[in-house]
N, C-alpha and C positions, 0 to 999 in steps of 0.2 A: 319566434325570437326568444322569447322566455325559456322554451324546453332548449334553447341552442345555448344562453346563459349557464342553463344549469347543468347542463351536461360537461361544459368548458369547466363550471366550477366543481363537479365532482371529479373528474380528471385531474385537475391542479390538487385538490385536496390529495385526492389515491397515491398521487407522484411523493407528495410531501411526506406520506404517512410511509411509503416505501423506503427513501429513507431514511424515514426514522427508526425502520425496524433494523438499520444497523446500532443501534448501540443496543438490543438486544441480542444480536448477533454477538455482540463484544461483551454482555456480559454472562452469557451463554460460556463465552470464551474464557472467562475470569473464573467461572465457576468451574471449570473443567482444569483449567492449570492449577489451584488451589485444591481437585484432587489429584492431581500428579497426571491426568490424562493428558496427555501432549498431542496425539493425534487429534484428539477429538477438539481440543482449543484453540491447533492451525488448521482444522475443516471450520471450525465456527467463524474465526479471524474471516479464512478464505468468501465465505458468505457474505461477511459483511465486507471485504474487498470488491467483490462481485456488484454488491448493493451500489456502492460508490462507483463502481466503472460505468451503470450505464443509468442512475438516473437524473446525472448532469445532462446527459443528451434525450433521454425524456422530456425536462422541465422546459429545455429550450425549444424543445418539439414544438410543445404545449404552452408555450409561452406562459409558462406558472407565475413569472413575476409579473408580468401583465394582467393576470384574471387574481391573484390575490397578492396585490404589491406591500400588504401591511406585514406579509413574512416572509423575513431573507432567509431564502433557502442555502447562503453560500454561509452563512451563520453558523445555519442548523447541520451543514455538511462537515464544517469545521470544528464541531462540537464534538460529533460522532467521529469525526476521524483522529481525535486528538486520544479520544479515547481508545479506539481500538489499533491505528499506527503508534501508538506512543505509548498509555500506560498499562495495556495488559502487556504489552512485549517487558516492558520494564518489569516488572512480576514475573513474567518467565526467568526471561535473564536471571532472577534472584532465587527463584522459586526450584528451578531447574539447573542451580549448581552450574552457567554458563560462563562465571567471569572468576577470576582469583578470590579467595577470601582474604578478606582486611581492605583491597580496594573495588571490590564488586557495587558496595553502596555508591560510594562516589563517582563509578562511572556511571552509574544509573542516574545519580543526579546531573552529569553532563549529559546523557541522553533529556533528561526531563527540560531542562536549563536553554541547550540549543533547539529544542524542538518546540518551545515558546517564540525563539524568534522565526524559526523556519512557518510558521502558522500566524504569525504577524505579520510577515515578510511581501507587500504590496510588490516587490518585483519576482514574486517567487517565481511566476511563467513567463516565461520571454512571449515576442510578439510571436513567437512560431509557434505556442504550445508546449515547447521541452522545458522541463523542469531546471532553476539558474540553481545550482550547488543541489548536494543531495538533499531530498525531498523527504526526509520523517518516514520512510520505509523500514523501520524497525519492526513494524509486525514479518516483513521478508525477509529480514536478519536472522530472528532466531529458526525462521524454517532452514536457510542457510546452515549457519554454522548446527543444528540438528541432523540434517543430510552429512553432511560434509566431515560429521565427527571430528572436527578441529579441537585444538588443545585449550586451556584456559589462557593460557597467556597469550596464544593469538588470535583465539577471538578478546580479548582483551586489546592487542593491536589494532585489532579490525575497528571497533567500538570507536576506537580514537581516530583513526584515520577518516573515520563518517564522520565524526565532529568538526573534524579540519574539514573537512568537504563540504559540511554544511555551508561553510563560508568563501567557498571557492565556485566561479560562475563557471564550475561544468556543466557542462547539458545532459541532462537524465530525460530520455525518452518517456511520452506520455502515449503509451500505445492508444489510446482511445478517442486522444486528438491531436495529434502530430498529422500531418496532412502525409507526410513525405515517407511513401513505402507502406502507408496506414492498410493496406489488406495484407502483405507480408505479414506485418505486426501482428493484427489481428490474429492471422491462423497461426503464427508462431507463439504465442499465448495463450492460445489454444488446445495445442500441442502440449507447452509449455505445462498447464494446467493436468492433464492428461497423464503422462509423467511420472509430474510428481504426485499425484495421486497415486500413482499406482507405487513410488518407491512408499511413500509411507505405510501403504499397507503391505507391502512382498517384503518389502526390506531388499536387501543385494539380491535375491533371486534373481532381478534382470537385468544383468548389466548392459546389457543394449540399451534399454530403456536409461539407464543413469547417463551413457553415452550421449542418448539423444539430446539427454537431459542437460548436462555440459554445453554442446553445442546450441543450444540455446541462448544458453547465456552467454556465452561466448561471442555470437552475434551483437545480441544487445549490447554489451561491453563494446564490439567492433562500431556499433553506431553513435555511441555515447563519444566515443575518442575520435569520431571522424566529423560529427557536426561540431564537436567542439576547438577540432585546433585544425581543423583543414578544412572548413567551409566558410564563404565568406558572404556575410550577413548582405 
């Protein structure tokens, strides 16, 4: 019984220290945008993206708040994610010349501003799992508008239209726990992942690959617009 305590307790510990190594991940990633490295600070972002995808369904494996309840792991998740969805991408954005100058600061401080409440927000996931109004994905914004080579003034659009969103109850898909279609998801993220991996280092080389790339998100966009005004709760 003792050797079964402590194995339970090194388990929950391992879970907790995994993620915590994303906000090494994120400052991995801080360091790498502050030298102008862009690839290497959305592989770092990407890792600690990763971290957070699957060690919520670890902890719950493992029932980590039941073998150590004195540490809230949804704390320690939202610590690290505030930092690597929120303020390295703010640093890029700035860092990497992504928004107009004269108003590039102040839209960083509405990213910083609404992604306070998004991170406070007790109804942020519906009872289904989908994320209610956009969900502080700024670290996927600047890989975005990086791909996508869009202009300053609209990714400067773009920036604002995500803060209106923040406050609007669309459904943003949580590929990792949305029940509905969740193996699709799964390997379309996947996929997804794959990708864009490969456009950041080939660059246009494969335009199939950016193709595939499109329709991906295209998809998700199709599922986000269809749980949200055409299914009925």
């Amino acid at each position: 019984m003792a050797n079964k305590n402590l194995y339970t307790l090194i388990i929950a510990w391992s879970i907790h220290i995994f993620t915590a190594l994303g906000v090494i991940c994120g400052f991995q990633a801080l360091l790498s945008a502050l030298d102008k490295e862009f690839n290497s600070a959305i592989l770092w972002l990407a890792l600690a993206l990763f971290i957070d995808g699957v060690d919520g369904s670890l902890a719950r494996k493992y029932k980590v708040k039941e073998v150590i309840p004195n540490i809230d792991g949804s704390i320690l998740d939202y610590i690290i994610d505030f930092f690597t969805y929120v303020l390295v991408p703010c640093v890029i954005l700035l860092w990497f010349n992504f928004l107009p100058k004269g108003i590039d600061l102040y839209l960083v401080f509405g990213v910083l501003i609404c992604s306070c409440y998004t991170f406070s927000n007790n109804n942020l996931k519906t009872s289904d799992f989908y994320f209610s109004g956009f969900p502080a994905l700024w670290n996927l914004l600047v890989l975005y508008l990086y791909i996508l080579e869009t202009s300053e003034i609209v990714n400067a659009v773009i920036v604002i239209a995500l803060l209106v969103l923040t406050f609007v109850p669309i459904k943003f898909v949580h590929p990792f726990r949305v029940i509905e279609y969740r193996k699709m998801n799964l390997f379309l993220i996947f996929l997804w992942s794959v990708c864009t991996l490969i456009i950041l280092l080939e660059g246009n080389d494969y335009q199939s690959i950016f193709y595939i790339w499109v329709l991906i998100n295209l998809y998700f966009i199709f599922i986000t617009f269809k749980r949200s005004f055409f299914h009925q709760a």
